[in-house]
C-alpha positions in Angstrom: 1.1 6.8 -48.8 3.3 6.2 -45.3 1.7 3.1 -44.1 1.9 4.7 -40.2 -0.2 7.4 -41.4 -2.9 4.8 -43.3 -3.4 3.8 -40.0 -6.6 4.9 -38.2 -6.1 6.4 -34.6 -8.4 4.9 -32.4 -10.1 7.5 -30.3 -11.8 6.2 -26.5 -14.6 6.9 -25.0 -12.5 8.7 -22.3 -10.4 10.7 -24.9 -11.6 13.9 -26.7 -10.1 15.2 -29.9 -11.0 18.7 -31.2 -10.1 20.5 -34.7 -9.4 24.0 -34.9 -8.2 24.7 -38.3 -4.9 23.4 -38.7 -4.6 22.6 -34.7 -5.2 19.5 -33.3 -6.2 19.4 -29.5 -6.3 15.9 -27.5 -8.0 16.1 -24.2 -8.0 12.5 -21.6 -8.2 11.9 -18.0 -3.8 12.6 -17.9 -4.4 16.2 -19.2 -4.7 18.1 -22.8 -2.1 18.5 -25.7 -2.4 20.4 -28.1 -0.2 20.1 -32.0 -0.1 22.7 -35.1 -0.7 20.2 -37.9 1.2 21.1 -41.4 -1.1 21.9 -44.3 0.0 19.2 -46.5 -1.9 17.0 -44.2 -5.5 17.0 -43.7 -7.4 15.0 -40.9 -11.0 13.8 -40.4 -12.6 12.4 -37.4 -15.3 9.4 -38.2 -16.9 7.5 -35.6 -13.9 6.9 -33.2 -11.6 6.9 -35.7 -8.6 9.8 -37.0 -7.7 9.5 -40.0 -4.6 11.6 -41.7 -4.6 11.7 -45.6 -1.9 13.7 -47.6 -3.4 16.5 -50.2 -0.5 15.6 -53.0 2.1 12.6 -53.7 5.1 14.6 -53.3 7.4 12.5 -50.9 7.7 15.0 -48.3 4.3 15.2 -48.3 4.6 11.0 -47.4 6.8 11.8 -44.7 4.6 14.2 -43.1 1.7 12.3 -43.3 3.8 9.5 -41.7 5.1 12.1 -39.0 2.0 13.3 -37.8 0.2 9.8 -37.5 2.8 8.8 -35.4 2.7 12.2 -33.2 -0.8 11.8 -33.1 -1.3 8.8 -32.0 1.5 9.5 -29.0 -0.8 12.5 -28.0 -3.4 10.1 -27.9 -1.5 7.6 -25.5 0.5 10.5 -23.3 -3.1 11.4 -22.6 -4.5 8.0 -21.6 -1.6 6.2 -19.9 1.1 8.7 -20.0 4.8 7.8 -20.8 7.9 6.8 -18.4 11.6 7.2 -19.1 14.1 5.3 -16.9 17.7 6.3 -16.5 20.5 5.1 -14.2 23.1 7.0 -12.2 26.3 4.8 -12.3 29.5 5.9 -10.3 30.8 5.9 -6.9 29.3 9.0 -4.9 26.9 10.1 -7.9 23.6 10.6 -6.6 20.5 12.8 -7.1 17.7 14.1 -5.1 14.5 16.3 -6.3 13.5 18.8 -3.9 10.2 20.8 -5.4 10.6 21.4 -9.6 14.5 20.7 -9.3 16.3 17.8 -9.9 19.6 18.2 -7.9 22.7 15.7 -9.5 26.2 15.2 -7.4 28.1 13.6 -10.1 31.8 14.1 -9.4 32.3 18.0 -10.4 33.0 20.3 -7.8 29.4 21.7 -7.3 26.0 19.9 -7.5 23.9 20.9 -10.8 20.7 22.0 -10.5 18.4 21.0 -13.0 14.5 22.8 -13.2 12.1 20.2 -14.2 10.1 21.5 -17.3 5.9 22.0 -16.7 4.2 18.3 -17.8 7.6 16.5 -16.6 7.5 14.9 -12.6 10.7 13.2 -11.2 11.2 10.6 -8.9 14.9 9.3 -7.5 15.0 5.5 -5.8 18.8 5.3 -4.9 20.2 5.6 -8.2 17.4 5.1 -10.7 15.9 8.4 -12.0 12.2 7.9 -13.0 10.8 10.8 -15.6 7.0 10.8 -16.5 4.9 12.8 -18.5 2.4 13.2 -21.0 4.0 14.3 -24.0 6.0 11.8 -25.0 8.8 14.5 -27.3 9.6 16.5 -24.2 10.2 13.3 -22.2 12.8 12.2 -24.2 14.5 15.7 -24.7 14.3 16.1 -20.6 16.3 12.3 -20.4 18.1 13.5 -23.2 19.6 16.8 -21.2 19.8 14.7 -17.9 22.0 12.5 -19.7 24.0 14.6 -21.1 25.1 16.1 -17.7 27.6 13.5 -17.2 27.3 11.0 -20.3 28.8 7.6 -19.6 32.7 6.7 -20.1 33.6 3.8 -21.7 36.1 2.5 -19.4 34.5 2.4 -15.5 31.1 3.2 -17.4 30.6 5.9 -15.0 27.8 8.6 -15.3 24.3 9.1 -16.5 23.0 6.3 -18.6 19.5 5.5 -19.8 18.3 1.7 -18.2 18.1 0.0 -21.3 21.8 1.4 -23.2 24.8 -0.7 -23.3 28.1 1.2 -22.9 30.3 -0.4 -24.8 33.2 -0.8 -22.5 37.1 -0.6 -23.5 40.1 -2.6 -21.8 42.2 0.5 -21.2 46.0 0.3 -20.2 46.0 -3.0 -18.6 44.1 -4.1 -21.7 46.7 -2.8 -24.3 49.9 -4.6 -22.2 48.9 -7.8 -22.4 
């Protein structure tokens, strides 16, 4: 048995989990998510406890029971405190502003992108630090992800759309190799 899926899911008093079948719906004071579970996975609620067990011993059967403690339990936290994604705009005359459910980036091409927010995701800019937040902690990352991606960062100025936390790795380039 995944040792992450062993685990039990603590459930609040301000959280409410409901089991429709093979659908999982977590309800808090952040708002409601909802998750198809797989049928090799059955789930029990005692007390204010979840617990996953798997129905067989077949590894991929240990995997998803593993997989869906783990998405559980996010559920449970997107709902309670919510999740936050940092990422940094680096680059001279690279900005971004949000007007409404779009993100507009000027990042050095010859036309500003305009990037629609997805429903569950809000944006706020401070200079050059983009702030994501939402509830569901999968379509966080995938939004940063795509943000990201709109000009990733090059290793030589380090110029772009990086995440806070990353380390470019940075190269010496032509003055570099000369010497």
């Amino acid at each position: 048995m995944s040792r992450i899926g062993k685990r039990p899911i603590p459930i609040t008093k301000d959280v409410e989990v409901k089991l429709d079948g093979d659908t999982v719906t977590v309800k808090g004071p952040k708002g409601v998510l909802q998750r198809r579970i797989h049928d090799k996975v059955s789930i029990e609620i005692n007390d204010d406890n979840l617990l996953l067990s798997p129905n067989d011993d077949h590894r991929e059967t240990r995997a998803l029971h593993g997989l869906y403690g783990a998405l559980i339990l996010n559920m449970v936290t997107g709902v309670t405190k919510g999740f936050e994604k940092a990422l940094e705009i680096v680059g001279v005359g690279y900005r971004a502003e949000v007007n409404g459910r779009t993100a507009i980036f000027n990042l050095g091409y010859s036309n500003p992108i305009h990037f629609e927010l997805p429903d569950g995701i809000d944006a706020s800019i401070d200079k050059n630090k983009v702030m994501l937040s939402g509830i569901d902690k999968e379509l966080l990352g995938r939004t940063a992800a795509k943000i990201r991606s709109l000009r990733k960062p090059e290793p030589y100025k380090g110029k772009g759309v990086k995440y806070v936390d990353e380390m470019i790795r940075r190269k010496a380039g032509k003055a570099g190799a000369a010497k």
